[in-house]
C-alpha positions as MATLAB code, in Angstrom:
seq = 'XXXXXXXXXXXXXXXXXXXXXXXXXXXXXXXXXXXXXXXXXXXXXXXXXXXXXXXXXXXXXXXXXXXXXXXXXXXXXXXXXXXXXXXXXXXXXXXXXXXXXXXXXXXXXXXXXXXXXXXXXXXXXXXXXXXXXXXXXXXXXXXXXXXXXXXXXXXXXXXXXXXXXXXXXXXXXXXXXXXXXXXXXXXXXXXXXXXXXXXXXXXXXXXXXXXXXXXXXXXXXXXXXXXXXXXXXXXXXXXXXXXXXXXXXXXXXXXXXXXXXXXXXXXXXXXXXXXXXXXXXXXXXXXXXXXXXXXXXXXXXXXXXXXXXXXXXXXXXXXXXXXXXXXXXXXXXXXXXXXXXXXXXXXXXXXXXXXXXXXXXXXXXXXXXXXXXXXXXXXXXXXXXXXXXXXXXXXXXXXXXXXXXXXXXXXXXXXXXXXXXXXXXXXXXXXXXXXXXXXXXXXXXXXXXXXXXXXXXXXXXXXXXXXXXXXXXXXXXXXXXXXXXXXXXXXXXXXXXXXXXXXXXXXXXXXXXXXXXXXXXXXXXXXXXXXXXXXXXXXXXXXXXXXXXXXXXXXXXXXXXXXXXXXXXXXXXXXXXXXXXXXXXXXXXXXXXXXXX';
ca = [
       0.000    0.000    0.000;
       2.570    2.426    1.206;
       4.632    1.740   -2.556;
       1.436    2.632   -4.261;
       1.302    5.682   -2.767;
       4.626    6.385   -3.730;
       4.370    5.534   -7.299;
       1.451    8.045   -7.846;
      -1.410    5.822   -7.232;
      -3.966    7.918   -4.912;
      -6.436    5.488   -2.648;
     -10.096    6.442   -1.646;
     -10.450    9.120    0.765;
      -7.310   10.561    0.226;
      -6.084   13.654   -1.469;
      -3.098   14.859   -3.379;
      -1.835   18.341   -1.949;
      -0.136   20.674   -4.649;
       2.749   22.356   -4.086;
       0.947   25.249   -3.329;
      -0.543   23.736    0.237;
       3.166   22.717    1.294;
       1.605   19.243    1.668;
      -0.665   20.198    3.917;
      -4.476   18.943    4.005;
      -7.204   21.848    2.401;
      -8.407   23.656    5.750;
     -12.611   22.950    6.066;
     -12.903   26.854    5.873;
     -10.918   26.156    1.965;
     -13.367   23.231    1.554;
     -16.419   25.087    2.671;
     -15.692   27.806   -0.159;
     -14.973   24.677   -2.751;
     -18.150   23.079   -2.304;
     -20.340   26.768   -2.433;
     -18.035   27.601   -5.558;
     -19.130   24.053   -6.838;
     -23.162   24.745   -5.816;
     -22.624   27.869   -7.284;
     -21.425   26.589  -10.914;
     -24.536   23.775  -10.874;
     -27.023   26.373  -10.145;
     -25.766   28.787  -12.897;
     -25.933   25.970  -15.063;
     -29.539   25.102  -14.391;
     -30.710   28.732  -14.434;
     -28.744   28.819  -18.040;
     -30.996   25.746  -19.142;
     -34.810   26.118  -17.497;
     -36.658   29.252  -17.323;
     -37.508   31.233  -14.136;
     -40.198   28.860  -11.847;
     -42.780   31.847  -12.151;
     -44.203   34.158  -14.079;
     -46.180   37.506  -12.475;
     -49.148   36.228  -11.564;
     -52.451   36.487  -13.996;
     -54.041   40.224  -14.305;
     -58.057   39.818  -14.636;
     -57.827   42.859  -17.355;
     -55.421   42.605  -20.411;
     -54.661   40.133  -23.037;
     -52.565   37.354  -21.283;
     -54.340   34.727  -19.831;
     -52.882   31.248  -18.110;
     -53.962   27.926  -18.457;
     -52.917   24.638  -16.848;
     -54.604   22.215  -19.185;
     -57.097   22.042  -21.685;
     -57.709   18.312  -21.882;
     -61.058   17.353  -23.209;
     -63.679   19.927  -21.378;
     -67.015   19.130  -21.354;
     -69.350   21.419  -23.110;
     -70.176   24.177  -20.562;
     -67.149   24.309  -20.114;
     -66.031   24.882  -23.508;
     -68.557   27.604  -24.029;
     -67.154   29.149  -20.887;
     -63.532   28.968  -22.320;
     -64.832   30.547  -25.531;
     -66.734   33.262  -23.814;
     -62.877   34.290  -21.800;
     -61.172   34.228  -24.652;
     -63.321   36.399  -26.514;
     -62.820   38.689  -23.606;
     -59.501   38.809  -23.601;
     -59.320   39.171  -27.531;
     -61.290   42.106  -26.997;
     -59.092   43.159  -24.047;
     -55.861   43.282  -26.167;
     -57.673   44.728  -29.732;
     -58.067   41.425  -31.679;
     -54.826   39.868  -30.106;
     -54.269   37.554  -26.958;
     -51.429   35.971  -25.485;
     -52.397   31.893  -23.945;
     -49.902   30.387  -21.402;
     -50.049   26.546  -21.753;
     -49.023   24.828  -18.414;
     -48.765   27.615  -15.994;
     -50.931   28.107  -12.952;
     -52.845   31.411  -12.326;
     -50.361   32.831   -9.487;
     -48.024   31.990  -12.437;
     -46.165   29.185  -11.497;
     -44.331   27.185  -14.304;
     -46.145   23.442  -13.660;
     -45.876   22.141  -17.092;
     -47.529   19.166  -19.362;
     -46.185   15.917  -20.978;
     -46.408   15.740  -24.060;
     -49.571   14.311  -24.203;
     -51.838   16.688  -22.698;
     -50.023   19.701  -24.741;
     -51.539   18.277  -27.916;
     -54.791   18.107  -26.480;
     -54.144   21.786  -24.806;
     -53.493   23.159  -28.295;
     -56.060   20.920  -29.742;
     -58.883   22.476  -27.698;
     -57.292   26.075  -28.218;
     -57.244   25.737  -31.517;
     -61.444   24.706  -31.378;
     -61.907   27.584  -29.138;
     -59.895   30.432  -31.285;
     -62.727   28.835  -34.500;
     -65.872   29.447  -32.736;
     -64.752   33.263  -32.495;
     -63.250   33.583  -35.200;
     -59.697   33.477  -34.769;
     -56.196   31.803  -35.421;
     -53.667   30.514  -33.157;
     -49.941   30.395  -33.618;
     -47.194   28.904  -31.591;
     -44.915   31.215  -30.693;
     -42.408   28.913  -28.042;
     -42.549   26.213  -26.199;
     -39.880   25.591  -22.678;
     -38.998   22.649  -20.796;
     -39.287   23.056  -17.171;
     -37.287   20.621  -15.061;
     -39.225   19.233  -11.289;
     -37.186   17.341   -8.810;
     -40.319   14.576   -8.004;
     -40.984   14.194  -11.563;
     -38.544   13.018  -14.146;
     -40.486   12.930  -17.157;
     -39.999   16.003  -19.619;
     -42.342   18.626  -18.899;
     -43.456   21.953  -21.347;
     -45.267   25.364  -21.027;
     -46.250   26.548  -24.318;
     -46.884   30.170  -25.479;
     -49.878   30.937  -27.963;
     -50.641   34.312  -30.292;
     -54.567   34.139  -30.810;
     -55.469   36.658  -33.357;
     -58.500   37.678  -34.858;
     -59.970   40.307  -37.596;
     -61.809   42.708  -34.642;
     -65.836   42.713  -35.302;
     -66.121   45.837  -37.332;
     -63.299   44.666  -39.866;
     -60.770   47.461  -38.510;
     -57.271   46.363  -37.854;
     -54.639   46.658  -35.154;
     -52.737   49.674  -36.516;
     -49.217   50.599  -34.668;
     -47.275   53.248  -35.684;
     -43.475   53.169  -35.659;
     -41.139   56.235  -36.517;
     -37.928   55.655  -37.865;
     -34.948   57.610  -36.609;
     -31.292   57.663  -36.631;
     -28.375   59.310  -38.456;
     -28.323   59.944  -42.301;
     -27.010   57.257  -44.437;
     -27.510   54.964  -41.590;
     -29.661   52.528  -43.044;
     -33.259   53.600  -42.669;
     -35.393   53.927  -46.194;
     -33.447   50.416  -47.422;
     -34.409   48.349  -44.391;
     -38.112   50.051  -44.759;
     -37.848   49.015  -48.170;
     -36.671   45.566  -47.482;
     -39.374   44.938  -45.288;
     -42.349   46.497  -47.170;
     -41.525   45.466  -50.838;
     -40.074   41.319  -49.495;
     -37.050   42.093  -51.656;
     -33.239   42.313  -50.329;
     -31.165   45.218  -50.934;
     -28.504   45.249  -53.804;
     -26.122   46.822  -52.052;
     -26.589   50.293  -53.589;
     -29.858   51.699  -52.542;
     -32.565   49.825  -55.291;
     -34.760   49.070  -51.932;
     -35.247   52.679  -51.085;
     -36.025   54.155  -54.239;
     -40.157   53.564  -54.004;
     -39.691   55.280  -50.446;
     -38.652   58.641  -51.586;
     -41.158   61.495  -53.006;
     -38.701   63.979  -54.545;
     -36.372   63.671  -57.381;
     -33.547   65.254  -54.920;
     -34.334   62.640  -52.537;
     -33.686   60.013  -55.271;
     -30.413   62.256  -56.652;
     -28.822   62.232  -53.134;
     -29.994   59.055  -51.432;
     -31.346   61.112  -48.612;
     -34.504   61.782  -47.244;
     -35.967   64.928  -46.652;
     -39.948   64.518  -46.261;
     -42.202   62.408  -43.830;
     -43.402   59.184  -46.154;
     -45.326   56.196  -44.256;
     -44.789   52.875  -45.297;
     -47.179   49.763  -44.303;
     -46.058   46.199  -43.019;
     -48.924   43.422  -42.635;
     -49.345   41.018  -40.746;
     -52.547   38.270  -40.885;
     -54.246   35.988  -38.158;
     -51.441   33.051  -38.373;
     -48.518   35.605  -37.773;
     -47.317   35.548  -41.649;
     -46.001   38.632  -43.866;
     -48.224   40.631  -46.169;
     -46.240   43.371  -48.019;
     -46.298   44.758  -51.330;
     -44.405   40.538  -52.266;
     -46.675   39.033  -54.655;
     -47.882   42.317  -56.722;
     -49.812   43.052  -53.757;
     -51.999   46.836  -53.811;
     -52.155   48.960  -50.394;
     -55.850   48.151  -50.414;
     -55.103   44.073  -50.657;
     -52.747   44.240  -48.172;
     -55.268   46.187  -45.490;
     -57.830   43.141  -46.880;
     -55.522   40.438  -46.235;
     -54.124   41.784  -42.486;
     -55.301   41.565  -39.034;
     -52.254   43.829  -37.863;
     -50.541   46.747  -39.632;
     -47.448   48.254  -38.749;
     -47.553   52.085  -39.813;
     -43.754   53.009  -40.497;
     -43.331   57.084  -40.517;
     -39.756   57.599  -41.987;
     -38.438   60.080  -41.022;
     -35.171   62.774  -42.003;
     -31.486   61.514  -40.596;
     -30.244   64.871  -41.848;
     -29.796   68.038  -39.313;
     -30.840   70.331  -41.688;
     -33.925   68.537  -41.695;
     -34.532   67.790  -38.308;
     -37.682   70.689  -37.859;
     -39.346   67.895  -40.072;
     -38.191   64.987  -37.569;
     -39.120   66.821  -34.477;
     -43.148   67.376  -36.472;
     -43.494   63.450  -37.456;
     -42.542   62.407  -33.933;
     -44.882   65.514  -32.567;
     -47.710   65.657  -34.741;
     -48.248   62.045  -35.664;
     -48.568   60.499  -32.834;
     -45.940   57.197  -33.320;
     -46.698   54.437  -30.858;
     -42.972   53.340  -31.025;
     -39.403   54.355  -31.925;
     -36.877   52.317  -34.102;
     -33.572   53.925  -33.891;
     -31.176   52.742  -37.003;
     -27.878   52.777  -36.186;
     -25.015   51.832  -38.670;
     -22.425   48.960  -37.815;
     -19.624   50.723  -39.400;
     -20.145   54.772  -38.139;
     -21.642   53.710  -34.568;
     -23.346   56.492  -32.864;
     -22.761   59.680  -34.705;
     -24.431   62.730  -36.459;
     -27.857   62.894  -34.998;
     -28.264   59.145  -33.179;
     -27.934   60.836  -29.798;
     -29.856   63.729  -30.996;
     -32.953   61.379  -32.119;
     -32.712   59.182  -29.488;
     -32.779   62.115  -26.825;
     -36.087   63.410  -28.460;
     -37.921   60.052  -28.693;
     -37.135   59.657  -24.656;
     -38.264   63.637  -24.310;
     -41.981   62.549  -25.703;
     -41.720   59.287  -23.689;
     -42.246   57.397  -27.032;
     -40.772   53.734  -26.412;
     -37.544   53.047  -28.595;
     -35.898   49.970  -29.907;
     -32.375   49.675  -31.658;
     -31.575   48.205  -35.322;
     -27.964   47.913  -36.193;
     -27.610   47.777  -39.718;
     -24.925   47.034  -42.073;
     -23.700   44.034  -40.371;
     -22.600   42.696  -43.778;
     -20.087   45.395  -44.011;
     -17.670   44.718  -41.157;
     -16.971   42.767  -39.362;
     -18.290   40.657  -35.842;
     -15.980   42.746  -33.516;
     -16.815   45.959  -35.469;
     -20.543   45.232  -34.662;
     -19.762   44.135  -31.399;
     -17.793   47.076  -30.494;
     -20.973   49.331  -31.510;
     -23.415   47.459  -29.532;
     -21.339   47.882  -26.681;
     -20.990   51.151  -27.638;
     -24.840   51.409  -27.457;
     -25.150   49.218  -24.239;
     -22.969   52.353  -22.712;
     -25.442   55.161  -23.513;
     -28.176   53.320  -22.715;
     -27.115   52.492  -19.267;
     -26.206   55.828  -18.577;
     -28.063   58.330  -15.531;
     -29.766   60.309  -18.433;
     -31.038   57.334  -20.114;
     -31.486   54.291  -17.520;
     -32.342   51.770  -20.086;
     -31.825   47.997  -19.928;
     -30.571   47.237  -23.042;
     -31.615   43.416  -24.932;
     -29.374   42.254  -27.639;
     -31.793   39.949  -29.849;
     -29.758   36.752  -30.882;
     -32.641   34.314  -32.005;
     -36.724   34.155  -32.083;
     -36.994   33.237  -28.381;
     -35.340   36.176  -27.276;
     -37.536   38.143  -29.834;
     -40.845   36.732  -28.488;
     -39.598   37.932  -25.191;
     -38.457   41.275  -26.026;
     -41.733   42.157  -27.342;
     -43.445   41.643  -24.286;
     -41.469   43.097  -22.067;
     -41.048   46.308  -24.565;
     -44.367   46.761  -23.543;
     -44.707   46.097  -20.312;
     -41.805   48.344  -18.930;
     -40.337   51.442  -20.364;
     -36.923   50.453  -19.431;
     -36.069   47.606  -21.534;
     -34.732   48.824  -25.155;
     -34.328   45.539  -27.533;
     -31.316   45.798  -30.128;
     -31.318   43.865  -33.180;
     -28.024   43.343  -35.097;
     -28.997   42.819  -39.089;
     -28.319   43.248  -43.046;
     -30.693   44.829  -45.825;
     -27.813   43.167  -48.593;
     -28.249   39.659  -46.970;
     -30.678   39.152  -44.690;
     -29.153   38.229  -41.860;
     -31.412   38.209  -38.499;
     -34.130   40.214  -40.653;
     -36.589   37.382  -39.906;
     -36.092   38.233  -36.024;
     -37.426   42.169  -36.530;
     -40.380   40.353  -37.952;
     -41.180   38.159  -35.361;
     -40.626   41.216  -32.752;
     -43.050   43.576  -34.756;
     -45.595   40.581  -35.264;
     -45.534   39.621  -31.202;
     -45.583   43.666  -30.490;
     -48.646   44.601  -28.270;
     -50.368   47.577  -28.447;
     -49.687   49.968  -25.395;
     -53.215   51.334  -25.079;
     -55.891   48.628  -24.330;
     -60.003   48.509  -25.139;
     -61.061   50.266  -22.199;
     -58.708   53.423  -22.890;
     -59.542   53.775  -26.492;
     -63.964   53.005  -26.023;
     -63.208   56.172  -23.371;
     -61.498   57.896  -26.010;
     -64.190   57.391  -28.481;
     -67.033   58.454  -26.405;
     -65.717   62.078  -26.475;
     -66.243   64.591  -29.065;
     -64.716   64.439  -32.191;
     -61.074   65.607  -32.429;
     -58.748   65.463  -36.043;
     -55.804   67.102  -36.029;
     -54.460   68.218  -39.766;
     -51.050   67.061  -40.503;
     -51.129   67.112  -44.348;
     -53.144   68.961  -46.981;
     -53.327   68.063  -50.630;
     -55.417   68.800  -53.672;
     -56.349   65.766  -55.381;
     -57.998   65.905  -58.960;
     -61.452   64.951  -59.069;
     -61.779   65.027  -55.897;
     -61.039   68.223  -54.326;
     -58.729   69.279  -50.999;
     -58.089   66.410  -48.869;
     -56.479   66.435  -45.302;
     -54.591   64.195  -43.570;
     -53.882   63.569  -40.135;
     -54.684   61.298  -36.879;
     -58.264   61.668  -35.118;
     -57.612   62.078  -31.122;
     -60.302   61.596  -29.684;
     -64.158   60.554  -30.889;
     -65.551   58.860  -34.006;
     -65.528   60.617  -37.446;
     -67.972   58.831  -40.475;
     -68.471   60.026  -43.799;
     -71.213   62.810  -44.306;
     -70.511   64.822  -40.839;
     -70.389   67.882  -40.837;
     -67.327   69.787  -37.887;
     -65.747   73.649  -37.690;
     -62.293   73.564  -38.910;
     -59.861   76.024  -37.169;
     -58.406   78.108  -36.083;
     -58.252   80.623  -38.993;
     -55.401   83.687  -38.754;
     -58.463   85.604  -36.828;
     -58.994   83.153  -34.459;
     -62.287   81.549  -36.004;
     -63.460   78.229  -37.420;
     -64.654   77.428  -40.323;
     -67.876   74.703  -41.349;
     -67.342   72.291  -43.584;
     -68.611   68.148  -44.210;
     -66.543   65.215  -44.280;
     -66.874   63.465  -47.875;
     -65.196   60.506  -48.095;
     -62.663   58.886  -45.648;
     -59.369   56.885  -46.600;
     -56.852   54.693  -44.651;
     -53.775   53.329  -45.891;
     -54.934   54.119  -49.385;
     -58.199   51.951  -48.941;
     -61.904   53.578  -47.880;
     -63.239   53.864  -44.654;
     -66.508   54.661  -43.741;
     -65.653   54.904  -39.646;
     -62.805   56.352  -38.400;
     -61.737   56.149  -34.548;
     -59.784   57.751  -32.292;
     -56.119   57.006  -32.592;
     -56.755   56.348  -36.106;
     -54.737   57.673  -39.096;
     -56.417   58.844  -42.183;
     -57.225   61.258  -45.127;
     -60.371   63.389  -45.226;
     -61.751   64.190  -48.559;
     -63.547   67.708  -48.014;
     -64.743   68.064  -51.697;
     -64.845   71.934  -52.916;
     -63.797   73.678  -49.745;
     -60.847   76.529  -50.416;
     -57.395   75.089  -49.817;
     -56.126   78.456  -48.851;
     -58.069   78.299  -45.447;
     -55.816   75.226  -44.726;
     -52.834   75.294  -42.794;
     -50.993   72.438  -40.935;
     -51.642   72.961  -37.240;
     -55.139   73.345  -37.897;
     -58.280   70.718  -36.297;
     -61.335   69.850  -37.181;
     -64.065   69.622  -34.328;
     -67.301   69.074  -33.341;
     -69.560   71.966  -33.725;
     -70.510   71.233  -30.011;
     -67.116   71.139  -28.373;
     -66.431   75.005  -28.208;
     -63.106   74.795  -28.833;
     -60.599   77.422  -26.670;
     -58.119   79.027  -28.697;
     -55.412   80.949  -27.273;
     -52.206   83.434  -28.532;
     -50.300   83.281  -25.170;
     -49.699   80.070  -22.766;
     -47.819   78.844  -19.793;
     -45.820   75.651  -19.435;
     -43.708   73.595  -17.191;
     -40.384   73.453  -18.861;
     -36.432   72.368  -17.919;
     -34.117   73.576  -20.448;
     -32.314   70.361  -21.568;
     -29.320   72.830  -23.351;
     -28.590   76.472  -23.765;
     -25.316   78.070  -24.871;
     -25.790   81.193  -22.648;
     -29.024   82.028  -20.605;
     -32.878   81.876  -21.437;
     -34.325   84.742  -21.151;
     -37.802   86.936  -21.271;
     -37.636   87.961  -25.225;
     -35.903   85.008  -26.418;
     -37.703   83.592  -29.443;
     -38.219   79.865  -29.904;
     -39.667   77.437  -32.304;
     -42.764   75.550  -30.309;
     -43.963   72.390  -31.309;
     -47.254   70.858  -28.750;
     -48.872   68.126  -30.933;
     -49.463   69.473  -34.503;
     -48.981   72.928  -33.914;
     -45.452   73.878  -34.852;
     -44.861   77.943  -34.558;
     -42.369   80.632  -33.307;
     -43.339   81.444  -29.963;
     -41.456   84.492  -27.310;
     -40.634   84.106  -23.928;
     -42.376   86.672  -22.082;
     -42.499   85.677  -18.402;
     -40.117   83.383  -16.403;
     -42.259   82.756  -13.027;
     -39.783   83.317  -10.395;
     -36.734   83.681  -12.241;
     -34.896   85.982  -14.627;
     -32.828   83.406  -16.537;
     -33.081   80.120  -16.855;
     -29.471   78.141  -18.054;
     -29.220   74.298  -19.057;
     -30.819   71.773  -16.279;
     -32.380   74.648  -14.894;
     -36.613   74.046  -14.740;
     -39.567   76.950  -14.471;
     -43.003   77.922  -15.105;
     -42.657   80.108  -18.387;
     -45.343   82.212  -20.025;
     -45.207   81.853  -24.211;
     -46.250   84.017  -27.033;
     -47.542   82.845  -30.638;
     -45.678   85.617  -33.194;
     -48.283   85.283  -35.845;
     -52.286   83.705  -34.611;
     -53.806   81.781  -32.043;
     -53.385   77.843  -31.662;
     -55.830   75.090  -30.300;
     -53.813   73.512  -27.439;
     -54.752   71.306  -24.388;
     -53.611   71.778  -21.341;
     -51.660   68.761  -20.178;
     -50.305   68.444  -24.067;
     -46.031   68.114  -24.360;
     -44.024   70.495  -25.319;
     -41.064   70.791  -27.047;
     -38.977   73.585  -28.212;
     -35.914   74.694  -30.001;
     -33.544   77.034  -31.488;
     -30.135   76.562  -33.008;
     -28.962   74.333  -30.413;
     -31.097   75.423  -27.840;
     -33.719   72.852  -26.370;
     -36.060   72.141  -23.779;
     -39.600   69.985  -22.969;
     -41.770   70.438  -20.938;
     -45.756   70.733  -20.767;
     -48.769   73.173  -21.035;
     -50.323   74.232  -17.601;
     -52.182   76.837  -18.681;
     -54.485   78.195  -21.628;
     -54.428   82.648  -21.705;
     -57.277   83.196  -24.502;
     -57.456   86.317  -25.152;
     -60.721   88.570  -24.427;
     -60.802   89.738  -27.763;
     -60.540   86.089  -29.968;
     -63.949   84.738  -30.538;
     -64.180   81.056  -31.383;
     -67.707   81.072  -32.403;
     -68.296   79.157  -36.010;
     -68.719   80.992  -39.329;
     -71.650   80.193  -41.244;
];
C-alpha cells in the first residue's frame, strides 16, 4: 500500500496536496468555499438551461391569460372557455397571449407531451368558434425534482380580424443618423425584396427627385407592413396593392420615416410631434456607430416618452468585432443616468418573443437587433418582434377615447384631382364617419370654419368609420385650400373649442449656450402645432441656463393655436432645447371662437 502511494497511485479518501498547500491537508474553511463555488457553478448551469419557476401572476384585465390544461372539457365548459377568450381578444384589440401549463399565481407546472396536444387541440377549437387563429410562438422545458419525465409550457398568439373589420394599426417612426440605413431596411421589409447593395430598396420610399439624386430623405413618407391571423407577412411581395394588403391583415405596422439629416430635423421633431408614433426604431449603422444625430434622435424620442428599440444595420459590411464594439458602444449610452435603459441584444426568435413583451410592459427595456438589408441576416427576427408587439393602449382606454367629441388634427393637406382638398392627419379623440359635418380652425383671426366630411381613406383603402387614434385622409370636396394650414383641427360643432395666442408651461431647459431669457424667441412644437413662440415671463426667475426648470409664459408671433392643457411640449432654437408641458391656456378677451356660417 505504502509503494502505491509512492508511485502516484492515490487510494479512496485521500487527497493529493499541490505544491501550493506545502503538503498540507485543504483547511474545512478552503473546503467550505470549494463546495459553495461548486453549488454555485450547478445552479448557474440550471438557471442557463430552465426558465424562471414563475411568471407575475395572472391580471383579470389585459390580453394574457394562463392555463394549466385544456384536456377534453365538457361542453359548458367549452362555451365558458370561448366566452374568456373572446374577452380577452377584446381586451388586447383582436390579439391575446395563452400560457399553456402555468398556474394562475403563475407558477411554471408544465404538461407531458400528451396533454399539450390536447391543450393546443382544444385552443385551436376555441380560437374557430370566435373567429380566430392561433400560432405557436415557443414552447420551454421546465425541469421538477419529483418528476422526471420532460415537462413543457407553451406560449400561444390568438389573433383575430376585430368585429367591425378594422385592424390593429401601430405606428413606428424611424430615426437615426443619415445614411444609416433607414429607407433600405423600410424598403426591405415592405416590398419582401433584399437590398442590392446600392440603394434599389429605397427608391419607391422617396417622393422627390432630390431625394432620389442624393440618397437622402428629406420629407415624412409612411410605409405599411402586414401582418394576418397566423402571424405571416403581407407586403407589397406578390404584386400586392395597399388596399389588398389592409384586406388580407389583421395587424398593420404604420412606419413614418423620417429625415437623418440636421438640416432637416424641424421635419423629424413634427413626425414624432404631430403624428402620434406608438414606437421608436432607432437605425444605427455597424460601421459609423453612434454619430451625427443618433444621440440627438434618441434624446427626443425619450423627451416625448415614445418607447424606442435599436436596429444595427450594415452588419454585412464589417466585421463581428466591429458590430460588437458598436453594440457595446450602445449598451454604454443606454445604461447611462440620463437614459437608464436595460438594453436586450436579440440573438434568435426566443429572445424576440420575449423582447416584445417586455417592450411593452416596462419602459426600461430597449431591444437591439443586429442585421443586413444586402443579406438578410437576423431580418426574420425584426419580424417576429413587430408581429408579437402589443399595443400599449388597451379597449377600455380607447372606447373612453371614443365616447368624447370628435377631435382630427391636420397634418397634411393636398389637392387631389377629381376630388377636391383632402387632409390628412390622426383623429384624437371621438368617431368621425363620412357625411358629418365639424368647424375647422383656427383661422389667422382666431375663427373656425364649417365644412362636411366626404369621403374617408386609410392606408390608401376607404373607410366609412374612423376612430380615435386612427390615421387617415379626409376628402372635403370643394372647400378653399387656402383656409388650410398644418396645425389646424377639425371639431365638433358642439365642443367650443378654446383658442389661445399666449400660454404657460412647465419646462427644464435640456441645453442652452448662454441664458434663457424673457424675449428670447423659440420654435414651439405641442402636438401638430409647430410655430415661433417668445418668452415673455419666467415665473420666479430671470434666466433660466441648461438643467435649470420653471413655469414660463409663451407668445404665438403670428395667430392663435388650439392647445390642451396637459399636451407636451417641445422647443428649439439653433442648439437650444427644452420639454416640458402646457399648464395653462391665456385666450385672449378679444378672440372669438364662435363658427362661421
Amino acid at each position: 500500500m505504502v509503494d502505491l502511494l509512492e508511485g502516484g497511485a492515490v487510494s479512496p479518501g485521500h487527497r493529493r496536496h499541490g505544491p501550493g498547500n506545502n503538503g498540507k491537508k485543504p483547511s474545512k474553511k478552503s473546503r467550505a468555499r470549494r463546495n459553495k463555488r461548486g453549488r454555485r457553478r450547478k445552479n448557474k448551469t440550471r438557471n442557463n438551461r430552465t426558465p424562471p419557476p414563475f411568471l407575475p401572476p395572472e391580471a383579470e384585465e389585459g390580453n394574457i391569460e394562463y392555463k394549466l390544461k385544456l384536456v377534453n372539457p365538457s361542453q359548458s365548459r367549452f362555451e365558458h372557455l370561448a366566452t374568456q377568450l373572446k374577452w380577452r381578444l377584446q381586451e388586447g384589440r383582436g390579439e391575446a397571449v395563452y400560457q399553456i401549463g402555468v398556474e394562475d399565481n403563475g407558477l411554471l407546472v408544465g404538461l407531458t407531451e400528451a396533454d399539450m396536444k390536447a391543450s393546443i387541440k382544444t385552443l385551436k377549437r376555441m380560437a374557430e368558434r370566435v373567429g380566430a387563429d392561433i400560432t405557436l410562438l415557443r414552447e420551454r422545458e421546465v425541469e421538477h425534482d419529483l418528476d422526471r419525465n420532460n415537462r413543457k409550457i407553451a406560449e400561444v398568439l390568438v389573433r383575430k380580424v376585430p368585429d367591425d373589420q378594422q385592424f390593429l394599426d401601430l405606428r413606428v417612426a424611424v430615426l437615426g443618423n443619415v445614411d444609416s440605413g433607414k429607407s433600405t431596411l423600410l424598403g426591405v421589409l415592405t416590398q419582401g425584396e433584399l437590398d442590392n447593395g446600392r440603394g434599389r430598396a429605397r427608391l419607391n420610399l422617396f417622393r422627390h427627385l432630390h431625394e432620389i439624386q442624393t440618397g437622402r430623405t428629406s420629407s415624412i413618407s409612411f410605409e405599411i407592413l402586414g401582418f394576418n391571423s397566423k402571424g405571416e407577412v403581407v407586403n407589397y411581395s406578390e404584386s400586392r396593392t395597399a388596399e389588398e394588403i389592409c384586406e388580407c391583415s389583421s395587424k398593420m405596422i404604420t412606419f413614418i420615416d423620417l429625415a437623418g439629416h440636421h438640416k432637416y430635423l424641424k421635419t423629424t421633431v413634427f413626425g414624432l410631434t404631430s403624428y402620434c408614433p406608438d414606437f421608436a426604431m432607432l437605425v444605427v449603422s455597424a460601421n459609423t456607430g453612434i454619430a451625427g444625430t443618433t444621440r440627438e434622435h434618441l434624446g427626443l424620442a425619450m423627451a416625448l416618452k415614445v418607447p424606442i428599440f435599436i436596429v444595427v444595420s450594415k452588419v454585412d459590411l464589417c466585421s463581428k468585432g466591429t458590430v460588437e464594439r458598436t453594440v457595446r458602444q450602445l449598451e454604454r449610452v443606454l445604461k447611462q443616468p440620463g437614459c437608464n435603459k436595460v438594453p436586450a441584444v436579440v440573438r434568435n426568435p426566443d429572445d424576440a418573443v420575449s423582447a416584445a413583451q417586455q417592450f411593452a410592459q416596462s419602459a426600461c427595456v430597449t431591444p437591439i437587433f443586429t442585421l443586413s438589408s444586402v443579406s438578410g441576416e437576423s431580418l426574420e427576427l425584426l419580424k417576429v418582434f413587430l408581429n408579437v408587439l402589443p399595443p400599449l393602449s388597451n379597449s377600455k382606454e380607447q372606447e373612453e377615447l371614443m365616447q368624447q367629441l370628435t377631435e382630427f388634427q391636420v397634418d397634411e393637406i393636398y389637392s387631389v384631382p377629381d376630388v377636391g382638398t383632402v387632409v390628412g392627419g390622426t383623429l384624437y379623440s371621438g368617431v368621425c364617419r363620412e357625411g358629418e359635418r365639424l368647424v375647422v380652425g383656427p383661422t389667422d383671426e382666431g375663427r373656425f370654419l364649417r365644412l362636411k366630411v366626404g369621403s374617408i381613406q386609410r392606408n390608401r383603402s376607404a373607410c366609412r368609420v374612423l376612430r380615435a387614434g386612427q390615421a387617415a385622409t379626409l376628402a372635403l370636396g370643394s372647400f378653399d385650400r387656402s383656409l388650410l394650414r398644418k396645425g389646424m383641427v377639425l371639431v365638433s360643432p358642439k365642443m367650443n373649442p378654446t383658442i389661445c395666442c399666449r400660454f404657460e408651461a412647465a419646462i427644464v431647459l435640456l441645453f442652452h449656450a448662454k441664458t434663457f431669457r424673457r424675449g428670447s424667441q423659440v420654435t414651439a412644437h405641442v402636438g401638430n402645432v409647430r410655430q415661433t413662440a417668445t418668452v415673455e415671463r419666467l415665473q420666479g426667475k430671470e434666466e433660466l441656463r441648461t438643467g435649470e426648470r420653471a413655469v414660463v409664459r409663451f407668445r404665438f408671433i403670428k395667430h392663435p393655436e388650439y392647445l390642451r392643457v396637459g399636451a407636451k411640449l417641445l422647443f428649439r432654437e439653433g442648439v437650444t432645447k427644452g420639454i416640458g408641458h402646457v399648464t395653462r391656456l391665456l385666450p385672449d378677451p378679444l378672440d372669438q371662437n364662435l363658427p362661421e356660417v
